[in-house]
Steps between C-alpha positions, in 0.01 A plus 500: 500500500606165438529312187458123394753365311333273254841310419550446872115383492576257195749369677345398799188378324744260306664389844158443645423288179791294498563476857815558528827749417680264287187412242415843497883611353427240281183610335635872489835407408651713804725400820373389763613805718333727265142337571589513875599879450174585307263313750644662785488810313130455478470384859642824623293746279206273640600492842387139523691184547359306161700152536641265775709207426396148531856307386560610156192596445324852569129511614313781472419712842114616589631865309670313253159314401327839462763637299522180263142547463517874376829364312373257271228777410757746428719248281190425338434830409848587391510189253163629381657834453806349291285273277251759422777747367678190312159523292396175681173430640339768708306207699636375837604175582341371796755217657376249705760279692287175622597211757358208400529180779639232341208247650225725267379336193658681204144499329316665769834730532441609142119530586552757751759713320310524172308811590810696585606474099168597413503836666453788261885629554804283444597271743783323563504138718822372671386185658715359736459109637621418809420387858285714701736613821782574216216691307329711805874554581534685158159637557567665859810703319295618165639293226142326506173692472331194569561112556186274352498188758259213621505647824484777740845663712477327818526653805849375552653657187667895584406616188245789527283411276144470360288215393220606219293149447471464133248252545424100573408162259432177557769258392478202188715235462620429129717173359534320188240338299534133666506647846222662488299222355598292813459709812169690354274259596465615920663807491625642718525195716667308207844706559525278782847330388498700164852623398499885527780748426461808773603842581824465790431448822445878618279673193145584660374275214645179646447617845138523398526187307614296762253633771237352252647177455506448914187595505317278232797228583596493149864351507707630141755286344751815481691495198705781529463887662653811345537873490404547126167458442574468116745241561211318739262576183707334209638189702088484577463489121745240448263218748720533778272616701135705593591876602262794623502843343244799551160441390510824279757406276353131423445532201827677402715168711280268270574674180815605550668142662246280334319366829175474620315617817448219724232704698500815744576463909284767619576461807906634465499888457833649352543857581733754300603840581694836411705563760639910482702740801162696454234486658299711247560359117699808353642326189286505154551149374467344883159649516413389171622148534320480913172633334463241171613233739210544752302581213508287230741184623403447824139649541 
């Protein structure tokens, strides 16, 4: 009978974590050819191939996803195991490692993730903001279990992957006090030459943004585009400009930048989904955060 080495199994969980030999060493304080010992130590008892290389980097095989799956359960378990004979708490952590795209508005962000923190056992967030390809990227080798984002994988990107819709709004468009008092009257044909601070050039919001304004030929006096919507939101509160921001958050932009809603563009939808490697939602805080979303934020 053969027997699973759980060091071995630490090991290459904290490989496939790091992604890579050298950070692993690091974080266990071994050499390098020790980690490479232990994972091919595993990979025989296994039979399985569990990592190619890519550079410096190791990426996880089809077997070597399966067994980082059962991995992280069994590290789980084991830390469980250690805390609860340490006299700590006999409740398990649930982790949650989220990709957030760097074009989604931190409020509606914050929104989604609430419910996970609510669940009834402990659960632990590590949010991580960056651009979608470099987050499905992190996604496709499990250091994700899921990436929040404005919009679906495309058909282009060779990440297996699945799209759960979270849900759709209509979009308002917020500025300062004397802003709003001049472009209200007409709106939204009176943002024809109004300054406006928008999303960059390839978010789904300005892509839907745009196809409105060359519709209604409404012509913005574009003060400035960005990747950080809270950037986009606090320059807006300064006067520099009008900017648009989820409809179910307006009245957390007004209070927390001190703006005003200009009015509502029903007519430009922003979509925003939880992208997973399953198919099926497996992962306790995922399902709760998909369900309150289609529930209760975007009904």
């Amino acid at each position: 009978m053969k027997y699973l080495n759980y060091h071995h199994l630490r090991v290459f969980w904290t490989a496939a974590r790091e992604g890579g030999v050298t950070r692993a060493s690091e974080k266990l304080h071994v050499s390098q050819p020790t980690v490479t010992t232990q994972i091919r130590a595993l990979e025989q008892a296994l039979g399985q191939k569990l990592f190619t290389r890519s550079g410096r980097r190791l990426i996880l095989t089809e077997p070597g996803r399966s067994a980082y799956r059962y991995a992280d359960e069994i590290v789980g378990l084991g830390q469980e195991l250690m805390d609860k004979m340490e006299g700590g708490s006999p409740a398990r952590e649930v982790r949650l490692t989220v990709g957030i795209a760097d074009v989604l508005p931190k409020l509606i962000a914050y929104r989604i993730l609430e419910p996970a923190v609510r669940l009834p056992e402990p659960v632990r967030v590590e949010g991580i903001e960056d651009a979608p390809e470099r987050l499905l990227a992190e996604l496709a080798v499990f250091r994700l279990d899921v990436v929040l984002a404005d919009a679906p994988v495309g058909p282009t990107v060779r990440v297996r992957a699945y799209n759960h819709l979270l849900g759709e709004c209509a979009v308002s468009v917020f500025g300062a006090d004397r802003l709003v008092r001049t472009y209200r009257r007409g709106f939204p044909r009176s943002l024809h030459g109004a300054p406006f601070l928008l999303p960059r050039q390839d978010s789904a919001l300005r892509l839907a943004l745009d196809d409105w304004f060359e519709r209604e030929g409404v012509r913005p006096q574009i003060v400035g585009e960005f990747d950080d919507s809270a950037l986009m939101n606090a320059l807006g509160q300064a006067g520099l400009g009008l900017f648009p921001a989820p409809d179910p958050i307006a009245a957390e932009v007004c209070r927390q930048y001190d703006v005003r809603s200009l009015g509502t563009i029903k007519a430009v939808r922003q979509r925003f989904y939880a992208i997973t490697v399953d198919r099926k939602l497996k992962h306790p805080a995922v399902i709760a955060i998909c369900e309150a979303a289609r529930r209760k934020l975007f009904p």
